[in-house]
C-alpha positions as CSV (number, residue, x, y, z in Angstrom):
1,X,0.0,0.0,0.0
2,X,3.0,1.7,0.8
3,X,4.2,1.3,-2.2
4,X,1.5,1.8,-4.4
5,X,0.9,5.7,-2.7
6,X,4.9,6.2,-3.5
7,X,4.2,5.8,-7.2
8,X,1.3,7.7,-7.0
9,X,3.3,10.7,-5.3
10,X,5.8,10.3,-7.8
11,X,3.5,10.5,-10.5
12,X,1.4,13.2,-9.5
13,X,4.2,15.5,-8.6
14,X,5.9,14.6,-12.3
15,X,2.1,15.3,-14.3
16,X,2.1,18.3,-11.8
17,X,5.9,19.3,-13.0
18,X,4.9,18.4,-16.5
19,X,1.9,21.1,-16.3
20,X,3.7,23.7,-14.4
21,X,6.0,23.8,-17.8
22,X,2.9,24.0,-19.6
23,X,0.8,26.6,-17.3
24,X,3.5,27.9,-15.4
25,X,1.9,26.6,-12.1
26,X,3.5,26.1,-8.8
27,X,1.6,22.8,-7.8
28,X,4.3,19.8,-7.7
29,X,7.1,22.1,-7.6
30,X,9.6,21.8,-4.4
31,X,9.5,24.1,-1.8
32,X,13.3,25.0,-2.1
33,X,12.9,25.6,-5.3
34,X,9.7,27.4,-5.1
35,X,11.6,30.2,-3.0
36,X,14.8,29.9,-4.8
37,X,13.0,31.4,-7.8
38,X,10.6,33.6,-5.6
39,X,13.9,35.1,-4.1
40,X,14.8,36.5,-7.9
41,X,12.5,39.0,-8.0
42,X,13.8,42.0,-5.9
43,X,11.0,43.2,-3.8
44,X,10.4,39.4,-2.4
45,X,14.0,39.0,-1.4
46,X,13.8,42.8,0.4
47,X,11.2,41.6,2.3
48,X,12.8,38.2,3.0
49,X,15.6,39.7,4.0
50,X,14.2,42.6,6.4
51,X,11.8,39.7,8.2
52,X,15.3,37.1,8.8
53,X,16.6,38.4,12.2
54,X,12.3,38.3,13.4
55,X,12.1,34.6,12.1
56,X,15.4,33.3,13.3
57,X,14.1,35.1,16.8
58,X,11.0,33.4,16.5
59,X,12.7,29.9,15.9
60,X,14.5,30.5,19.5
61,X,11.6,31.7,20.8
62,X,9.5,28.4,19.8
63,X,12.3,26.4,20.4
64,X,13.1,27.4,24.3
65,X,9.5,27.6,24.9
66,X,8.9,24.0,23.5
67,X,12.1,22.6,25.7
68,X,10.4,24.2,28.6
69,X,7.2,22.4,27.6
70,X,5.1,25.5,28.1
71,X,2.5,27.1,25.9
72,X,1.8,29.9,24.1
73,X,-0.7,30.7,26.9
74,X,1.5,29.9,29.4
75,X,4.3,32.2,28.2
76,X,1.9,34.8,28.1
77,X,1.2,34.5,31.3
78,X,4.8,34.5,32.4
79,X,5.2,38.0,30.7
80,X,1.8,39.3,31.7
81,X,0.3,40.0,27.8
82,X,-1.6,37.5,25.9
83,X,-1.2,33.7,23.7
84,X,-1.8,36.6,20.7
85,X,1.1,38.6,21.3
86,X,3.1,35.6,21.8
87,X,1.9,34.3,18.5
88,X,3.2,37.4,16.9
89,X,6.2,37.2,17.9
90,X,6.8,33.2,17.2
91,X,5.3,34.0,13.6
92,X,8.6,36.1,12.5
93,X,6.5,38.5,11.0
94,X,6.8,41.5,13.1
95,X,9.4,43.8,15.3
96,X,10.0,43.2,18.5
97,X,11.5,45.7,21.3
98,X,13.9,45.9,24.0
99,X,11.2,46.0,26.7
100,X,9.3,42.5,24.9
101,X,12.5,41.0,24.6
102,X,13.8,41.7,28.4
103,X,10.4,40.4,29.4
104,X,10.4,37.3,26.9
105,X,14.2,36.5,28.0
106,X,12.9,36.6,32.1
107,X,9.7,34.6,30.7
108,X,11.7,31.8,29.1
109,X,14.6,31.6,31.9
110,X,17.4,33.1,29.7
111,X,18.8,36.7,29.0
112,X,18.6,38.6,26.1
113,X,21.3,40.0,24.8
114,X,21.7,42.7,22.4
115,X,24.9,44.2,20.6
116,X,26.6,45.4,17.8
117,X,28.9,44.2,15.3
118,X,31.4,45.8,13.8
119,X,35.0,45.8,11.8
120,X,35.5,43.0,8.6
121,X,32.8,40.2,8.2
122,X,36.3,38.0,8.4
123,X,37.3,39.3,11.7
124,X,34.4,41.4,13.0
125,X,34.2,42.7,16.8
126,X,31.5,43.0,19.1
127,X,29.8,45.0,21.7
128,X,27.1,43.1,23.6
129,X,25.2,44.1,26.8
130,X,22.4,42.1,28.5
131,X,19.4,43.7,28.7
């Protein structure tokens, strides 16, 4: 049964590939490669670009708050605000300040720490401070 679904998969996404050359559709295309071509066009990858340091706080956010085993709810309630706010901020999608992040960091039992980076990407030097 296995099996048989494996084919099928493979089939569809290959008819699916087959019309996207046709239609220029997405459907059966691969994610990676979805972006990869999505990332061509300027105004996407100035967007992608401005929203990376929100997602890749997001990820830690998610991350520490599932190895603490707590909720969304329950994080709220840590920082005093709400499971919407929280969601917010765990979507990636939006900036996040000094005061949230000191009260997210005390929330999830860590520090936040915020700097600055300067000098050669090879050899750069850094100013950090805990909040």
């Amino acid at each position: 049964m296995l099996l048989d679904f494996a084919k099928m998969l493979t089939y569809s996404t290959e008819m699916a590939s087959d019309t996207r050359k046709a239609h220029d559709s997405p459907i059966g295309t691969p994610l990676a490669e979805d972006i990869r071509s999505s990332l061509e066009d300027p105004t996407i990858r100035a967007e992608h670009q401005r929203l990376a340091p929100f997602e890749a706080l997001a990820r830690l956010v998610i991350m520490r708050r599932a190895a603490l085993g707590l909720s969304q709810q329950e994080l709220a309630t840590r920082m005093q605000t709400t499971a919407s706010a929280i969601s917010r901020i765990e979507s990636g999608q939006h900036a996040t300040n000094a005061r949230t992040l000191m009260r997210l960091a005390e929330a999830l039992q860590a520090r936040a720490i915020l700097g600055f980076e300067y000098g050669s990407p090879g050899h750069p030097e850094r100013e950090l401070v805990v909040l």
